[in-house]
KOLKOLGU-135088 format. One record per residue (C-alpha): x, y negated, z; residue number from 0; residue in three letters. Coordinates in steps of 0.02 Angstrom, whole numbers, plus 50000, padded with zeros to 5 digits. Each point is the difference from the previous one (the first is absolute). Example, Ala and Ser with C-alpha at 12.3 -4.5 7.8 and 13.67 -1.06 7.14 Angstrom:
BEGIN
x  y  z  k  r
50615  50225  50390  0  ala
50069  49828  49967  1  ser
This chain:
BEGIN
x  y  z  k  r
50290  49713  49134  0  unk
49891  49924  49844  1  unk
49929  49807  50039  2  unk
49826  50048  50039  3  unk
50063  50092  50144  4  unk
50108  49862  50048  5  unk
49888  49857  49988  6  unk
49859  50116  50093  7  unk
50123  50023  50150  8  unk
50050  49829  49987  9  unk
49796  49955  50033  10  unk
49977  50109  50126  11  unk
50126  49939  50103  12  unk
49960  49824  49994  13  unk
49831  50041  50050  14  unk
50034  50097  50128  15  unk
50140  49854  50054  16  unk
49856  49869  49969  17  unk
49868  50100  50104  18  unk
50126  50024  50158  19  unk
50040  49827  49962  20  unk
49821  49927  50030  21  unk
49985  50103  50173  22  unk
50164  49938  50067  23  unk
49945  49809  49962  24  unk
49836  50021  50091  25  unk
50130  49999  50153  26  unk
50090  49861  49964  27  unk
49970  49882  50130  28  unk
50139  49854  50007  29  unk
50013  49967  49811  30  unk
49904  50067  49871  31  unk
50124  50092  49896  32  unk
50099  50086  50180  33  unk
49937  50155  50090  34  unk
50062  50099  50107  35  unk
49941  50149  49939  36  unk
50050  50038  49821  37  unk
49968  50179  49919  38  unk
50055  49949  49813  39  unk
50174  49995  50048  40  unk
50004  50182  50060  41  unk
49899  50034  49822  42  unk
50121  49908  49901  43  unk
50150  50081  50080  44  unk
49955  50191  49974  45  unk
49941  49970  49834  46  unk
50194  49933  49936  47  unk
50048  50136  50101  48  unk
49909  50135  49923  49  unk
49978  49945  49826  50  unk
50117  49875  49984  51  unk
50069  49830  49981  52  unk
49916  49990  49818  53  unk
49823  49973  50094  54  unk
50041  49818  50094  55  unk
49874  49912  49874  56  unk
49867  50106  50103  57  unk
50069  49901  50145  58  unk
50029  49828  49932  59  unk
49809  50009  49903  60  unk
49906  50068  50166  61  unk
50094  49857  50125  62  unk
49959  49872  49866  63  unk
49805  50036  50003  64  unk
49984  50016  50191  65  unk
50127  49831  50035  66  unk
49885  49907  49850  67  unk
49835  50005  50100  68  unk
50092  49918  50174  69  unk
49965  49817  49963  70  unk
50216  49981  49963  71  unk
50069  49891  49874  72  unk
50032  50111  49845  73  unk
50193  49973  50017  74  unk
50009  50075  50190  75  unk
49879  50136  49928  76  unk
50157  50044  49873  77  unk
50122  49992  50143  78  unk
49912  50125  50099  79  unk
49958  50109  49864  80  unk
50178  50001  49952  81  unk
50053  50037  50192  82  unk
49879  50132  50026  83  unk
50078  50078  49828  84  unk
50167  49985  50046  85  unk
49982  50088  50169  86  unk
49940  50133  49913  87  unk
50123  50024  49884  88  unk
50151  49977  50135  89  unk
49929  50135  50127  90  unk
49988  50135  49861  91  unk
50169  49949  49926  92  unk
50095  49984  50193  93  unk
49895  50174  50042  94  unk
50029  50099  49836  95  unk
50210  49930  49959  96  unk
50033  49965  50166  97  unk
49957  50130  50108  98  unk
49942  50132  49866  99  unk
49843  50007  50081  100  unk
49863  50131  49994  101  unk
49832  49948  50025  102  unk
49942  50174  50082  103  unk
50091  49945  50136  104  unk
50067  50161  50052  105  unk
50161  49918  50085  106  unk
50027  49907  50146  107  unk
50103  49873  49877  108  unk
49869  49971  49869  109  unk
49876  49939  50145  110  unk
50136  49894  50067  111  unk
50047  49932  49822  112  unk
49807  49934  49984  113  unk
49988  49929  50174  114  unk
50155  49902  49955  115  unk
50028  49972  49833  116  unk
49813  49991  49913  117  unk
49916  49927  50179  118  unk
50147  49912  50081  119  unk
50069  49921  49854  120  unk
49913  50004  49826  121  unk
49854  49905  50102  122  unk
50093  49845  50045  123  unk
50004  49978  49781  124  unk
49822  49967  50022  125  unk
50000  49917  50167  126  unk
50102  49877  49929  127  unk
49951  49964  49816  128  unk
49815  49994  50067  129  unk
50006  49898  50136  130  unk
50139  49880  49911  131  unk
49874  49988  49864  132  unk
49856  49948  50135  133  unk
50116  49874  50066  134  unk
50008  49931  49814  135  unk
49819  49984  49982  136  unk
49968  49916  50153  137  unk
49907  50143  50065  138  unk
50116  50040  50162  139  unk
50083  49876  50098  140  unk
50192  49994  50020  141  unk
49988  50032  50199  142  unk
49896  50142  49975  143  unk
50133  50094  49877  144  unk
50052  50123  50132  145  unk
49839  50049  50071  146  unk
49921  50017  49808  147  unk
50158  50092  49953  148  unk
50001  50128  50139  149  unk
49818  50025  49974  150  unk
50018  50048  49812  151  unk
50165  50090  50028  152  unk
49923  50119  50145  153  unk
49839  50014  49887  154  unk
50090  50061  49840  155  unk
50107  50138  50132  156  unk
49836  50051  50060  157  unk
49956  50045  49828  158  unk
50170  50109  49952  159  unk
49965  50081  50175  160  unk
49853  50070  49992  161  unk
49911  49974  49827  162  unk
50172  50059  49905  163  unk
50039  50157  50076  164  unk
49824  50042  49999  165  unk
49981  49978  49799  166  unk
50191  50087  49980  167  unk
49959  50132  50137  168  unk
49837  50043  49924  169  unk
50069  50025  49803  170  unk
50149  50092  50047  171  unk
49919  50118  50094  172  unk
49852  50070  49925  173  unk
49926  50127  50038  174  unk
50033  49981  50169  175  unk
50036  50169  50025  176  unk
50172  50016  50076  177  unk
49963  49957  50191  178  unk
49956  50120  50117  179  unk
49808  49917  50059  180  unk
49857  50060  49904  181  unk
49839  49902  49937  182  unk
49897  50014  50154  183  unk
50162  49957  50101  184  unk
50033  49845  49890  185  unk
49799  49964  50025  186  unk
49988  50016  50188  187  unk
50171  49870  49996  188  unk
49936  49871  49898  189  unk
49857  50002  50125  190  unk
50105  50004  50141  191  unk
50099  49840  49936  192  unk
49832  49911  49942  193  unk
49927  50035  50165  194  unk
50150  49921  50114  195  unk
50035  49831  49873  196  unk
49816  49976  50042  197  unk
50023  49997  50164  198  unk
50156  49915  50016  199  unk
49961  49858  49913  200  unk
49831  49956  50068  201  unk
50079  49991  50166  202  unk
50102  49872  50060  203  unk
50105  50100  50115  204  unk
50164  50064  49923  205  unk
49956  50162  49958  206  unk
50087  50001  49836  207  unk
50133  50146  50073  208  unk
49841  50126  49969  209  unk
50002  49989  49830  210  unk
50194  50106  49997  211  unk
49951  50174  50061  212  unk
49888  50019  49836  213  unk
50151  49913  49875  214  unk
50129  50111  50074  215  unk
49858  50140  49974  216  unk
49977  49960  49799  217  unk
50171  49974  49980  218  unk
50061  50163  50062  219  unk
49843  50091  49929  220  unk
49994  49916  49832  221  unk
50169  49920  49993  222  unk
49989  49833  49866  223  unk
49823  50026  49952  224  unk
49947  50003  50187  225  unk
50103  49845  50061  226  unk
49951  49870  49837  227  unk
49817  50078  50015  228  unk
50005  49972  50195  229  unk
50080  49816  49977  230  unk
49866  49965  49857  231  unk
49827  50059  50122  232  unk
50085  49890  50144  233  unk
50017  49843  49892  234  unk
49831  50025  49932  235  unk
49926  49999  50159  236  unk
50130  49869  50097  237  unk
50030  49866  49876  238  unk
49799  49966  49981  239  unk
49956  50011  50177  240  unk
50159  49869  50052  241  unk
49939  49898  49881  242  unk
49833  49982  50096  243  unk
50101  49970  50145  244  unk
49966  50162  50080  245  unk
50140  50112  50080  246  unk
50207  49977  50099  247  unk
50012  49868  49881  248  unk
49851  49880  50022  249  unk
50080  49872  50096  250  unk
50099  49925  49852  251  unk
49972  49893  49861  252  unk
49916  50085  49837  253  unk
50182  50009  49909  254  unk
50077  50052  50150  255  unk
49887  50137  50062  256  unk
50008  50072  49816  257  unk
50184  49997  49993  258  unk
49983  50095  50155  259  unk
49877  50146  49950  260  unk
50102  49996  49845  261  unk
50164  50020  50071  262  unk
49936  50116  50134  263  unk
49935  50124  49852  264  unk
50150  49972  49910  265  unk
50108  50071  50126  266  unk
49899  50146  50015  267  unk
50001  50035  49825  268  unk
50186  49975  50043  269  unk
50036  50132  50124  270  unk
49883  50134  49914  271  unk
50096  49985  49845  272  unk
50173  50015  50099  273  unk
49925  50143  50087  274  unk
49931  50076  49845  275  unk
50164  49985  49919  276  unk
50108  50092  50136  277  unk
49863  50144  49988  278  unk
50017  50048  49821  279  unk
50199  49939  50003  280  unk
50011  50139  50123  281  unk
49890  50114  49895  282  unk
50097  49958  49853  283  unk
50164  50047  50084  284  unk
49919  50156  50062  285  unk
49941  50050  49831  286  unk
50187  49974  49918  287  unk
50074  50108  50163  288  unk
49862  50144  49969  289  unk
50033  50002  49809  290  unk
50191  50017  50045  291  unk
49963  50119  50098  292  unk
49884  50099  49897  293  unk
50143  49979  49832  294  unk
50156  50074  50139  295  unk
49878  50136  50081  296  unk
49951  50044  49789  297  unk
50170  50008  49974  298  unk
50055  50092  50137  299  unk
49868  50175  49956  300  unk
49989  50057  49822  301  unk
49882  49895  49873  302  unk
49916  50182  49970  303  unk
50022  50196  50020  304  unk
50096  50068  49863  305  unk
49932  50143  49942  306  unk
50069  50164  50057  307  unk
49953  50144  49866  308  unk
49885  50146  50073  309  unk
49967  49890  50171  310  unk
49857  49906  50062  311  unk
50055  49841  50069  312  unk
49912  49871  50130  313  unk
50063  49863  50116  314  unk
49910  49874  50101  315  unk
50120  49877  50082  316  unk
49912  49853  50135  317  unk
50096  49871  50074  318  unk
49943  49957  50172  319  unk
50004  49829  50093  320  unk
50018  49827  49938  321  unk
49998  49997  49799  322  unk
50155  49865  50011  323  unk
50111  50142  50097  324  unk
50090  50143  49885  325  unk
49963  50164  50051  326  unk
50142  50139  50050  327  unk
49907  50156  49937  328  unk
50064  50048  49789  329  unk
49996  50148  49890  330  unk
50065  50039  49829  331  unk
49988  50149  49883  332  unk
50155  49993  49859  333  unk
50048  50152  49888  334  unk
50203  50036  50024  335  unk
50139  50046  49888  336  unk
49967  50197  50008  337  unk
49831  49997  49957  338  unk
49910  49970  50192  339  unk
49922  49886  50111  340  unk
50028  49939  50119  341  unk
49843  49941  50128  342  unk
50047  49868  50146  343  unk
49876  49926  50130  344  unk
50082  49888  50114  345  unk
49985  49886  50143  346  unk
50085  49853  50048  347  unk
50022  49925  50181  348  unk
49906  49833  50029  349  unk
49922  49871  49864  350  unk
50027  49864  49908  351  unk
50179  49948  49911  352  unk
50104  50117  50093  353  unk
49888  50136  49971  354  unk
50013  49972  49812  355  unk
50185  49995  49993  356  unk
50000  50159  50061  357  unk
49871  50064  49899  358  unk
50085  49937  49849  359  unk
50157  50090  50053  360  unk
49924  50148  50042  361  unk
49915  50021  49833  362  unk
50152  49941  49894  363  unk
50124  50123  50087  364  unk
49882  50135  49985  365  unk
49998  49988  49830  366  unk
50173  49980  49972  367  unk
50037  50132  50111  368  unk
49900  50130  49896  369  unk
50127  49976  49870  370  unk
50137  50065  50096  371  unk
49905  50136  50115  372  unk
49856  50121  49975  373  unk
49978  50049  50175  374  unk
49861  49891  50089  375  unk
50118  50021  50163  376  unk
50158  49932  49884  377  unk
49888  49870  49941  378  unk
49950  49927  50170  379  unk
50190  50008  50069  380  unk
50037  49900  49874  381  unk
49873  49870  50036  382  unk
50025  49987  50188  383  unk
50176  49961  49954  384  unk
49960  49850  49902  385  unk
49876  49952  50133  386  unk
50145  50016  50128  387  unk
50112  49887  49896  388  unk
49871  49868  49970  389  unk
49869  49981  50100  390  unk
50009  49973  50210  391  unk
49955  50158  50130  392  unk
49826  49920  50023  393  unk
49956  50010  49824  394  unk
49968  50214  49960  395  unk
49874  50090  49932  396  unk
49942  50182  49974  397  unk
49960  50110  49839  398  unk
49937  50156  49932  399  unk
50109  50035  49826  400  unk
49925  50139  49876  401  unk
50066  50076  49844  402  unk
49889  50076  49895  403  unk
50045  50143  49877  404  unk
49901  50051  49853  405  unk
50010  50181  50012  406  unk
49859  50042  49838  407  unk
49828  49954  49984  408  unk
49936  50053  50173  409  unk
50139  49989  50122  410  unk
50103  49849  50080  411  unk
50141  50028  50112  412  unk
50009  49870  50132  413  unk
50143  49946  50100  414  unk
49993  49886  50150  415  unk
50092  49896  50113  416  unk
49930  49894  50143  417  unk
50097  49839  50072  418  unk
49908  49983  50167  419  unk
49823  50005  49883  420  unk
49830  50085  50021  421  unk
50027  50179  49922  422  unk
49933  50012  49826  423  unk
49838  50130  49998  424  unk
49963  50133  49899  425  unk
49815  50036  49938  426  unk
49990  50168  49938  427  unk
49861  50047  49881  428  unk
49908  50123  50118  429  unk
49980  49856  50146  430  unk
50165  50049  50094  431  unk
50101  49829  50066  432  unk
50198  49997  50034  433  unk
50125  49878  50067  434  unk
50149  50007  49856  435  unk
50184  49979  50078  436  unk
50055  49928  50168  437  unk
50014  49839  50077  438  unk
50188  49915  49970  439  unk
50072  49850  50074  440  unk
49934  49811  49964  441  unk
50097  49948  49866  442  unk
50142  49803  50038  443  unk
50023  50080  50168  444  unk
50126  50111  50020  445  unk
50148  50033  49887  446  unk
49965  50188  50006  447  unk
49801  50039  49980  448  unk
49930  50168  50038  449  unk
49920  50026  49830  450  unk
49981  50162  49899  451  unk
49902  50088  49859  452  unk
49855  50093  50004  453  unk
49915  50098  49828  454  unk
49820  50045  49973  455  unk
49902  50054  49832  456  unk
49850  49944  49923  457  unk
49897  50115  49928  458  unk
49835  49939  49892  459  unk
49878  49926  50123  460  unk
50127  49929  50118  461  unk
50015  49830  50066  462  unk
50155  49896  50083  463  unk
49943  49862  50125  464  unk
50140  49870  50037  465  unk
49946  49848  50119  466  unk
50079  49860  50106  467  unk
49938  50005  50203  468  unk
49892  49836  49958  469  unk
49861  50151  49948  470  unk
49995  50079  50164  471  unk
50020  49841  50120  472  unk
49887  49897  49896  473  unk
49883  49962  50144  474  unk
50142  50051  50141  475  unk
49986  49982  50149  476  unk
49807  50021  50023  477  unk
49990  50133  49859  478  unk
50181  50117  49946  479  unk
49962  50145  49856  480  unk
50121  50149  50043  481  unk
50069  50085  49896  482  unk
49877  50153  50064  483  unk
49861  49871  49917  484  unk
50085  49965  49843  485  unk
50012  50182  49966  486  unk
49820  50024  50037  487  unk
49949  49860  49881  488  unk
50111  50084  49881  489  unk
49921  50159  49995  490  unk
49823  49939  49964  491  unk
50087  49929  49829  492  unk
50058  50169  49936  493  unk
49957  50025  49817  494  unk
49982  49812  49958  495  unk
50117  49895  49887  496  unk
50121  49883  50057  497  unk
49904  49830  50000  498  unk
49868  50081  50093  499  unk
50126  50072  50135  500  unk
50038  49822  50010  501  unk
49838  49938  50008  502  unk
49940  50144  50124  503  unk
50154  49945  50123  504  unk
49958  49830  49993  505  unk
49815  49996  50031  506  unk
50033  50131  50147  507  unk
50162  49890  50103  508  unk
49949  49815  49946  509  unk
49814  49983  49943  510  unk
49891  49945  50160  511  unk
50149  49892  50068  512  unk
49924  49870  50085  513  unk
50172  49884  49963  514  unk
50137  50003  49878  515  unk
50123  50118  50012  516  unk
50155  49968  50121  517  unk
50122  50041  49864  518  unk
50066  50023  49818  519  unk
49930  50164  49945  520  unk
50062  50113  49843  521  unk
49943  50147  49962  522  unk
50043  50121  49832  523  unk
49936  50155  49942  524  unk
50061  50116  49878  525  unk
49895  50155  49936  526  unk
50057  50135  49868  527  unk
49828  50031  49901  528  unk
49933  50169  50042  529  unk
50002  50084  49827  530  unk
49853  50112  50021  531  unk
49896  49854  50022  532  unk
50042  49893  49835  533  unk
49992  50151  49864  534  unk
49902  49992  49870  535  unk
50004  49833  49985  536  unk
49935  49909  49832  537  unk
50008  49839  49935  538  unk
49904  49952  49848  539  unk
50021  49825  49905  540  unk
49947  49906  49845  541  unk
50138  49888  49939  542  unk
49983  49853  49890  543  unk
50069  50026  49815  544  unk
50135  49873  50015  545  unk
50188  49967  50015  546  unk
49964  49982  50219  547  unk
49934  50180  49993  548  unk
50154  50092  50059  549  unk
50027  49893  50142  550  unk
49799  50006  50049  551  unk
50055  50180  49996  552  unk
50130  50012  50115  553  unk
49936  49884  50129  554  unk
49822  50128  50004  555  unk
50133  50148  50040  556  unk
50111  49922  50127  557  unk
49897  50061  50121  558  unk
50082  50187  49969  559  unk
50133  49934  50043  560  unk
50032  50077  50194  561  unk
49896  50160  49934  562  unk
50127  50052  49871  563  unk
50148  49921  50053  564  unk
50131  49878  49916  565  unk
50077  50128  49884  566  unk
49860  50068  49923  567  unk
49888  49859  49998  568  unk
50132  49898  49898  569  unk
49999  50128  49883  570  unk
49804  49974  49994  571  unk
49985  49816  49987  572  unk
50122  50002  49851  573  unk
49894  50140  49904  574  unk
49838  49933  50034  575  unk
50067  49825  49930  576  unk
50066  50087  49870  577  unk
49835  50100  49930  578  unk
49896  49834  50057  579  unk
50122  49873  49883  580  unk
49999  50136  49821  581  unk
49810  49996  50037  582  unk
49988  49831  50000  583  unk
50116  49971  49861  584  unk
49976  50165  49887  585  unk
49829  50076  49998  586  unk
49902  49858  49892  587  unk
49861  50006  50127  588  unk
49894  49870  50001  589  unk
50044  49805  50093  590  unk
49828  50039  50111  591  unk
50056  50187  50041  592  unk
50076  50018  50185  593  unk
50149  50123  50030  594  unk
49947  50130  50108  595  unk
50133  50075  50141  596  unk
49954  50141  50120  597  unk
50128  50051  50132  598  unk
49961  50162  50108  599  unk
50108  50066  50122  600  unk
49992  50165  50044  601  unk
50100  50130  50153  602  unk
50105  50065  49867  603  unk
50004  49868  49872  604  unk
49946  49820  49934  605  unk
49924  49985  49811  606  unk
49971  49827  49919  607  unk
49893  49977  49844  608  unk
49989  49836  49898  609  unk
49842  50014  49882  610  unk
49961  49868  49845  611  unk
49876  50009  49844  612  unk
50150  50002  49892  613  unk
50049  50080  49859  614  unk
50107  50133  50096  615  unk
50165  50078  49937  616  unk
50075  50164  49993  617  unk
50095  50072  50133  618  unk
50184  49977  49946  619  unk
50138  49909  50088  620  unk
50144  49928  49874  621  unk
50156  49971  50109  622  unk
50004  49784  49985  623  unk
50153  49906  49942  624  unk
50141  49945  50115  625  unk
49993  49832  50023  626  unk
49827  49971  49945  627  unk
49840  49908  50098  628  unk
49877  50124  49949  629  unk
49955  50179  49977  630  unk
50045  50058  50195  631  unk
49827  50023  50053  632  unk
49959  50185  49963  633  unk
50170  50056  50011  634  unk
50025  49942  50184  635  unk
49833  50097  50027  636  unk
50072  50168  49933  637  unk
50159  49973  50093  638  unk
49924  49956  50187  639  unk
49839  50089  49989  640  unk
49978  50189  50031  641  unk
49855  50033  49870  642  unk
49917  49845  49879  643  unk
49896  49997  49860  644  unk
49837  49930  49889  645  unk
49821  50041  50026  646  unk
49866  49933  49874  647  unk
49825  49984  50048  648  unk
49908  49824  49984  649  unk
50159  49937  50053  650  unk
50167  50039  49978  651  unk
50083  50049  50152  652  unk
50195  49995  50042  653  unk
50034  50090  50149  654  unk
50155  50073  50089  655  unk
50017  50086  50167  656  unk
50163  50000  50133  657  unk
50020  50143  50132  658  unk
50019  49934  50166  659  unk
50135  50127  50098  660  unk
């Protein structure tokens, strides 16, 4: 920070200190330079607190001005300036090193540690130094050190517990925005407040208890903000209408019916900020329980759907109840050793830790297990084993395994086995809905399960529906979906891709719930493209005339990808990044120019054409070195393509076409 800012804070602060000053020594009533109600000491401690020790001289310069006008001898004006300055700088150092304070005052401890340490003890540095130096200026008399020293002592804590917190409270957090109250909440309390200090302290009954409900109120609506900002409209109101003798505490001397309203307010301020602090302690803890719980239910389902070639993919997965509480419901989707995947939807009994122990196992030993078996039934033995081993008879769950088999661009071979699940469904392209395989045994039961496979095909249009019961009980008991109305929803989603399937069984089980649902819900759908629908597809692209255009290139034809399958369509991508990098490099086209790619896919066949305003060349194809960086282009063209060649008309065009079998 540069001087100018420095001395400018430096101003400010005795100013400020020098204002408060003024106000609190219109109170004084039993010597001149004691009050018992002090607001520069609360302004001196939060501003060592929040910008440091470095800023005393704002301290030392404003108590020297406002202790200079009191009538004192100039020596007892020093001594006090020098106690109010040293209080200061021993609250922020006991707050800050000793109890590593934090002045949002977010924990129970860090109100505690400014009750005692900055209002409890730094005070008595002042109390002591100040009315020591009164004593040696003739301004107090010895009998009356006690009396003078309590009333300077409880003044200065009245200013740490209110006007302190306040200024700390209202830096560290702007913009007010965390709480739950809103503005007209927050207005309609500040009244409320206003309203009842009024009317407790212009009546000398003890109605003081009144003034609670609203406290409690801000502090549990508005947390720190609304417990300082209650404490501060109750002083306001108190301190100037005690001082006129009205209100509980008119029947006292002026010092002592200050010290009173003061102490009264204090405590208030007191047991808002505790109260605040236990609130967002507890929402703090919650928060850290819900973000381990969010990081072990992540890491429990798959980060993303990996992408099967020639399927349509979609999953929506909600975890139901309280957001701190794992859910028991998984899936995953992993390729296997021989080339398949393998599709599991599961669901665990109960919540919380248990329920994601046994989720983890379940998923882990699943995958394992696919090394070693094939057969979904195999695969589920095998994980009911382990459960049986390691986990306790209360702890089972139930799921549906599939394999799927890539049997050529329009047909999947599905195998299923169900471990006490819902039965997978099949949507067939003309509207027609079937349960897939047969219900087995729940799985960390029994040492033998009842489990078997069942084997379906997939023809182009089809759809496989896997889901956990959570979907059909989602409003149980007062509303159950059958499985008579699943496969009626089903039907209405014929023809339509695989996030809309989702989307279509969603809106028609859960939209228009009129509460959350009862449990975790997973749902998955798989769909094999229908063919007929996607030829004659096109894609046409300008790419930029740079060393990124190859990859630009490939990322505008991954889409293909489940059209033509992996096979093919690797033999695509590494053509078309071929043609689309000897353009760039080799046909002395202009910087400004754009490479031109045009990818058309056809019942019988795909054709890709890469145009420039180059120079051309002649259609030849030298066989390149061995070893060497360069020169494969054209010849990996004339070995994978079925027909290639050159066309010339304002551009040059380099095209080659594939059959598709």
């Amino acid at each position: 920070m540069n001087r100018q800012s420095y001395a400018l804070k430096v101003a400010c602060l005795a100013a400020v200190y020098y204002g408060a000053a003024k106000l609190g020594l219109n109170l004084a009533f039993s010597a001149k330079s004691v009050t018992a109600v002090w607001p520069p000491t609360g302004i001196a401690l939060a501003a060592l607190v929040l910008w440091g020790y470095r800023y005393w001289p704002g301290v030392a310069i404003g108590a020297l001005l406002a202790n200079a006008w009191t009538g004192v001898p100039f020596y007892t004006v020093l001594g006090i300036t020098l106690g109010n300055t040293l209080e200061a700088l021993v609250g922020a150092y006991l707050l800050l090193q000793v109890a590593d304070f934090d002045p949002k005052l977010e924990r129970v401890r860090d109100v505690f540690a400014l009750v005692i340490l900055a209002a409890g003890i730094s005070t008595t540095v002042s109390a002591t130094i100040g009315v020591l130096s009164l004593l040696a200026g003739n301004e107090v008399d010895a009998d009356a050190f006690g009396s003078t020293w309590r009333t300077w002592w409880l003044g200065d804590m009245g200013g740490n517990l209110l006007i302190a917190p306040a200024l700390m409270v209202g830096v560290t957090h702007w913009p007010y925005d965390r709480a739950p109250g809103g503005r007209a909440e927050a207005a309609l309390t500040a009244a409320a407040v206003a309203a009842l200090s009024a009317i407790v302290f212009t009546q000398e009954v003890g109605l003081t208890y009144l003034l609670f409900p609203p406290l409690i109120f801000a502090a549990l609506r508005f947390w720190q903000p609304g417990a300082t900002g209650a404490a501060l409209i109750m002083a306001a109101i108190a301190i100037p209408l005690t001082e006129h003798d009205h209100g509980p505490f008119s029947a006292n001397t002026p010092d002592e019916r200050l010290l009173l309203a003061q102490t009264f307010v204090g405590v208030a301020c007191l047991t808002g900020l505790v109260l605040a602090a236990v609130i967002t302690e507890r929402k703090r803890a919650e928060e850290t329980v819900e973000r381990i719980a969010e990081t072990l239910q992540e890491s429990l389902l798959p980060s993303r759907l990996p992408d099967i070639p020639g399927l349509e993919a979609s999953v929506d997965f909600r975890p139901a109840g309280e957001r701190h509480r794992v859910g028991g419901d998984f899936f995953d989707v992993f390729e296997m050793d021989d080339g398949s995947w393998a599709v599991v939807v599961g669901d665990v009994c109960g919540k919380g830790a248990g329920a994601a122990a046994v989720t983890g196992l379940a998923r882990h030993t699943l995958r394992a297990a696919a090394v070693q078996e094939s057969r979904p039934s195999s695969i589920l033995r095998l994980l009911n084993d382990a459960m049986l081993r390691q986990r306790s008879l209360e702890e089972f769950c139930t799921v549906a395994c599939t394999r799927l088999e890539l049997a050529g661009a329009d047909r999947v071979r599905v195998t299923v086995s169900s471990g006490g699940h819902p039965l997978p469904l099949v949507l067939r392209a003309d509207g027609a809905v079937e349960a897939l395989g047969r219900f087995g045994t729940l799985l960390g039961v029994v040492e033998d399960p009842e489990l078997s496979d069942h084997t379906a095909e997939l023809a182009g249009g089809d759809s496989l529906v896997l889901y956990t019961d959570g979907l059909t009980d989602a409003y149980a008991p007062q509303r159950v979906v059958t499985s008579e109305d699943l496969v009626s929803i089903l039907e209405t989603c014929a023809g339509q891709s695989a996030p809309e399937i989702a989307r279509g069984i969603r809106g028609a089980v859960l939209d228009g719930g009129v509460k959350e649902p009862r449990d975790d819900i997973a749902l998955l759908v798989l769909r094999l493209p229908d063919r007929a629908r996607v030829e004659d597809s096109e894609i046409r692209t300008l790419l930029p005339r740079d060393p990124h255009a190859a990859s630009v290139a490939r990322e505008r034809i991954a889409e293909l990808e489940p059209l033509l399958g992996r096979v093919l369509f690797g033999s695509v991508r590494l053509l078309v990044s071929e043609l689309v990098t000897n353009s760039v490099r080799h046909s002395h086209a202009g910087v400004e120019d754009p490479v031109g790619l045009r990818v058309a896919v056809f019942a019988d066949r795909l054709r890709v054409e890469v145009s420039d305003h180059g120079t051309g060349f002649q259609r030849r194809v030298p066989a390149p070195e061995r070893g060497s960086g360069s020169g494969w282009g054209l010849y990996l063209v004339d070995q994978l393509a079925d027909r290639w060649g050159v066309d010339r008309d304002e551009a040059v065009h380099v095209w080659f076409e594939i059959d598709r079998d």
